[in-house]
C-alpha positions as CSV (number, residue, x, y, z in Angstrom):
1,X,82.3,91.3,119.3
2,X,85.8,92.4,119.4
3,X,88.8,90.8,119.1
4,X,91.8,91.9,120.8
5,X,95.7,90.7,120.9
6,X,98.8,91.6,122.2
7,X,101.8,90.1,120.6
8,X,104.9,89.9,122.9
9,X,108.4,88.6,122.3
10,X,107.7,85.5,124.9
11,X,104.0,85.6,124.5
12,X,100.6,86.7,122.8
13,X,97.4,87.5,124.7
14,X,94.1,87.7,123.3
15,X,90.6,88.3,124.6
16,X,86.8,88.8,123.4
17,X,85.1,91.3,124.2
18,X,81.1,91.8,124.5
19,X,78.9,93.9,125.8
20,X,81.2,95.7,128.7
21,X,82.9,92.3,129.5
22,X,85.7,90.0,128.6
23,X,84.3,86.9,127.7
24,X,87.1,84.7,126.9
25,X,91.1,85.7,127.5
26,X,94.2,83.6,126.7
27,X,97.6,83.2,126.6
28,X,99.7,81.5,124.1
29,X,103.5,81.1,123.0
30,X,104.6,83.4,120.4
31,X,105.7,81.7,117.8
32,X,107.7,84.1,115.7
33,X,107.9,82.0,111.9
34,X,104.2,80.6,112.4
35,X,102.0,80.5,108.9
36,X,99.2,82.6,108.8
37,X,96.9,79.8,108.0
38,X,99.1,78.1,111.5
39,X,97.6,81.1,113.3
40,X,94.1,81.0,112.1
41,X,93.5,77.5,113.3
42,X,95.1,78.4,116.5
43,X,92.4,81.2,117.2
44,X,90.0,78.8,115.5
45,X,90.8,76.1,118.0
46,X,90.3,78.8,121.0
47,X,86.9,80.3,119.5
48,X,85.6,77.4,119.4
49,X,86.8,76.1,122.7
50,X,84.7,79.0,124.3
51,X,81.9,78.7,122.0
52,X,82.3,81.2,119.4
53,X,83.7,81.2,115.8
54,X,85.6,83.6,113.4
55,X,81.7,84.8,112.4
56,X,81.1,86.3,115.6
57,X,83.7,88.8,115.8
58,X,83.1,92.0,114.4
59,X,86.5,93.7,114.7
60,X,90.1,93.0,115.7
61,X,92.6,95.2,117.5
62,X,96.2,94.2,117.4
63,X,99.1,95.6,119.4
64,X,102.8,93.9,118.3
65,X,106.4,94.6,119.0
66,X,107.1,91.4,116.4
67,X,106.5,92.4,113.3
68,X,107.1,88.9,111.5
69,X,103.8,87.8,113.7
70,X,102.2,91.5,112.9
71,X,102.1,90.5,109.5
72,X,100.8,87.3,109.8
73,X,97.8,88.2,111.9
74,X,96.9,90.9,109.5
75,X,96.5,88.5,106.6
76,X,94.9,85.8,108.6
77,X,92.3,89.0,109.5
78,X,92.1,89.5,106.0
79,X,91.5,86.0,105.1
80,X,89.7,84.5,107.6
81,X,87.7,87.8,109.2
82,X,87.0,89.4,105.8
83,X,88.4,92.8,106.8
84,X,91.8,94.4,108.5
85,X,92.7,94.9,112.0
86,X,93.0,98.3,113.6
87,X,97.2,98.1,114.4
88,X,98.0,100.0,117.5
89,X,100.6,102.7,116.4
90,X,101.5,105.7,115.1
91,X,98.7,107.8,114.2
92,X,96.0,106.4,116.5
93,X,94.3,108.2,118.9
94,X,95.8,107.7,122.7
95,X,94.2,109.8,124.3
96,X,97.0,111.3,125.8
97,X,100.1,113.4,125.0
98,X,103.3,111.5,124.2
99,X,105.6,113.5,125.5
100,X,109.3,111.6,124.4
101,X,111.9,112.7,121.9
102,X,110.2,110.3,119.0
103,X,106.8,109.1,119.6
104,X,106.8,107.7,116.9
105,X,109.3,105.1,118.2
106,X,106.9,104.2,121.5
107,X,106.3,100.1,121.4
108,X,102.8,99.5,120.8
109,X,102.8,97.5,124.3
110,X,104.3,100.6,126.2
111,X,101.4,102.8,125.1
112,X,98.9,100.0,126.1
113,X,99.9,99.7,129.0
114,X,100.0,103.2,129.9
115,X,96.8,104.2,128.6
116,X,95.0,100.8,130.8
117,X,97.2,102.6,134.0
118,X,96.0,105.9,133.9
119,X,91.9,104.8,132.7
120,X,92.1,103.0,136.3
121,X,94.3,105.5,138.3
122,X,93.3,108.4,136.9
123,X,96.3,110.1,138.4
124,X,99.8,110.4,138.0
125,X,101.0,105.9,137.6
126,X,103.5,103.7,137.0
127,X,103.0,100.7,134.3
128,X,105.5,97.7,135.4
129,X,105.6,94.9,132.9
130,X,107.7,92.0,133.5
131,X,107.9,90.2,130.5
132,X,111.1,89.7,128.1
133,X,112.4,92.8,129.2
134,X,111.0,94.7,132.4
135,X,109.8,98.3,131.7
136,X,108.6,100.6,133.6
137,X,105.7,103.5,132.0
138,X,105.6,106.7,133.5
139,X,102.1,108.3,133.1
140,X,101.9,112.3,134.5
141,X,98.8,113.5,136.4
142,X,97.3,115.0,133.7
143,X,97.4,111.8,131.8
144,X,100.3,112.8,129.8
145,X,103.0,110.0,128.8
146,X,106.1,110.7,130.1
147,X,108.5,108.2,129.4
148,X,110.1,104.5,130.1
149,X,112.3,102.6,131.8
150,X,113.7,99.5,130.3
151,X,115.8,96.8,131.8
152,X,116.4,93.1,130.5
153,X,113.7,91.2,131.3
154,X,114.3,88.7,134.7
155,X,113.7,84.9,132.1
156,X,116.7,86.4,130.2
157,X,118.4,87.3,132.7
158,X,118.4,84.0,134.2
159,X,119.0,82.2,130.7
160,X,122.3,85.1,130.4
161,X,123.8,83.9,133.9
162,X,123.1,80.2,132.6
163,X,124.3,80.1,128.8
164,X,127.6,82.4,129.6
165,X,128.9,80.2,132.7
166,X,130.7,77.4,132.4
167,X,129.4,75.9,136.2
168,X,126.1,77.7,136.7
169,X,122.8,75.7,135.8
170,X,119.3,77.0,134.5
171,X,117.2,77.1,138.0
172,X,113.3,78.0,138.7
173,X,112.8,81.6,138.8
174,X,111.4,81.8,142.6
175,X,112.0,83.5,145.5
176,X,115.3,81.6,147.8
177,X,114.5,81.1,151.4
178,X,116.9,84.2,152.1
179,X,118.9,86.4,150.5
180,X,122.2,84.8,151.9
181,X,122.4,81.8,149.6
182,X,123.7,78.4,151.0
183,X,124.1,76.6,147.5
184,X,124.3,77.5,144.3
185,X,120.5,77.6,143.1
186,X,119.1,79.8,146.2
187,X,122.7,82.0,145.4
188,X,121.5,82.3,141.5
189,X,117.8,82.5,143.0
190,X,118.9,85.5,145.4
191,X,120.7,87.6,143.0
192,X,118.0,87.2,140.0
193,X,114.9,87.2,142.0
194,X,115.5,89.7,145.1
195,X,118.2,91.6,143.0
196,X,115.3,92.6,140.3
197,X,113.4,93.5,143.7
198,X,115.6,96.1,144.5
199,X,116.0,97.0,140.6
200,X,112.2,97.9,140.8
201,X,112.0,99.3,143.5
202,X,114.9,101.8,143.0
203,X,113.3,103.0,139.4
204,X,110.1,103.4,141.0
205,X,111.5,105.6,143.3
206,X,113.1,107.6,140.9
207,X,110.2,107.9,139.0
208,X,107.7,108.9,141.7
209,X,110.1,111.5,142.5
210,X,110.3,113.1,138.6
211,X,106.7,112.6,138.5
212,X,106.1,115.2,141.7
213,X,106.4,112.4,144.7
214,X,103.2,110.4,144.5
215,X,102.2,107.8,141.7
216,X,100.4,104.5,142.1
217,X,101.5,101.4,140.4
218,X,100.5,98.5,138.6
219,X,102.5,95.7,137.5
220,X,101.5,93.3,134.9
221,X,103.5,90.9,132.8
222,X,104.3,87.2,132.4
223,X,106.5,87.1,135.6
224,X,104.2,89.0,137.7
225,X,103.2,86.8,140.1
226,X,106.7,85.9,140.8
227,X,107.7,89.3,141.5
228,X,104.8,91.3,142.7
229,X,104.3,89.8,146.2
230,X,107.7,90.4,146.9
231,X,107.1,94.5,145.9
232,X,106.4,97.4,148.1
233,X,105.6,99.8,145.9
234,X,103.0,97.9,143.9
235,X,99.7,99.2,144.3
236,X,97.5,96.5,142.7
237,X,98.3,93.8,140.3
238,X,96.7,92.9,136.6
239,X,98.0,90.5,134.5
240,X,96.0,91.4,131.5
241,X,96.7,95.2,131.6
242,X,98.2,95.2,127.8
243,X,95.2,93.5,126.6
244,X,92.6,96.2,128.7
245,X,94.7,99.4,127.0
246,X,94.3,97.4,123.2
247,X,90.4,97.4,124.1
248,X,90.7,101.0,125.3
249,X,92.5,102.0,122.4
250,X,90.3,100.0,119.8
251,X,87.3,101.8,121.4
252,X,88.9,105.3,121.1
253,X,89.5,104.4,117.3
254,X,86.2,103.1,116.4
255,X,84.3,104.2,113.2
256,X,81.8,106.4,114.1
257,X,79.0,104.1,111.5
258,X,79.3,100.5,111.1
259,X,79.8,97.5,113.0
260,X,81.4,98.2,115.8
261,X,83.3,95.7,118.6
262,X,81.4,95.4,121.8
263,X,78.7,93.2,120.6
């Protein structure tokens, strides 16, 4: 069975895999100074929960933009797993071209994305991920990766407006009953929420146009379902798109003997 995770800023995903399926997914808090031994009884905890223990998996696929946390799972795999996880990164296959300045410098979470867009597409895409910051991955038509768009993410957006004003509260992030604000909250809620609207949909626009007029798009993210519904250009909507590109990627990097992670 494989194991697969994706480390966040805000949060961390994880799912098992078996035989063509996903048989358990979560999402937890990332914790950045958590123990190793704190992680491995977390994952413990949500094995067993589902039924399974650290015995049954077979490998382990990690994709991580906080290395603190990267180098805590990859001793708890080595403790607790008896062997290392594959680390999404450099020198991987992809599958595709990277086609930026220094691929070397692509986020681990970026790639998955992209390469989960383009498996389903199959054409030229668009990966949106709203998370703690919103990016947007541009994929070509020949599955080629073309390059991102990054914008502070909408939570610290809200928690920016908040912590530097001395008369502006924290508020929920969800949609105002109109853009026109009457109070304070649906003003705040107006110019976060239907302002990133517009954000997104003006980079996609863009973007479609560099990338020869026509690309679908998918949007994924912890703040998806606040922002999706109220998006145009969004094609269809997957909130574990990161986690489907680390199981795409993992497969891509199998060894070719051995125990391998689908069941």
């Amino acid at each position: 069975m494989l194991l697969c995770v994706n480390v966040g800023n805000t949060n961390t995903v994880g799912g098992l895999y078996k035989d063509g399926e996903w048989v358990a997914r979560w999402r937890v808090r990332t914790v950045h100074d958590r123990m190793p031994d704190e992680y491995a009884m977390l994952w413990k905890a949500l094995l067993n929960d589902r039924g399974y223990s650290f015995r049954d998996v077979r490998r382990v696929t990690i994709s991580s933009v906080v290395p603190p946390v990267t180098g805590a799972l990859v001793e708890l795999c080595e403790n607790y797993f008896g062997f290392a996880p594959l680390l999404i990164g450099p020198g991987i296959k992809t599958g595709m071209r990277i086609r930026i300045d220094n691929p070397a410098e692509l986020g681990a979470d970026l790639l998955c994305d992209a390469v989960a867009a383009y498996h389903r597409f199959r054409t030229a895409c668009i990966a949106i991920d709203f998370g703690t910051a919103t990016t947007l991955s541009a994929v070509s038509e020949n599955g080629d990766f073309m390059g991102v768009s990054i914008a502070l993410g909408l939570g610290p957006a809200a928690d920016a407006l908040a912590g530097r004003t001395a008369q502006l509260p924290r508020i929920n992030l969800v949609p105002p009953p109109a853009a026109i604000g009457k109070n304070t909250v649906h003003s705040m809620q107006s110019g976060l929420i239907f302002g990133y609207v517009g954000l997104v949909e003006g980079l996609v626009a863009r973007m479609r146009y560099e990338l020869g007029g026509q690309a679908k798009v998918v949007a994924t993210g912890g703040l998806v379902q606040v922002l999706a519904p109220l998006l145009k250009c969004v094609d269809v909507v997957d909130p574990w798109l990161t986690l489907d590109g680390v199981r795409l990627l993992s497969e891509r990097n199998a060894p070719p003997e051995g125990r391998t992670g689908d069941g």
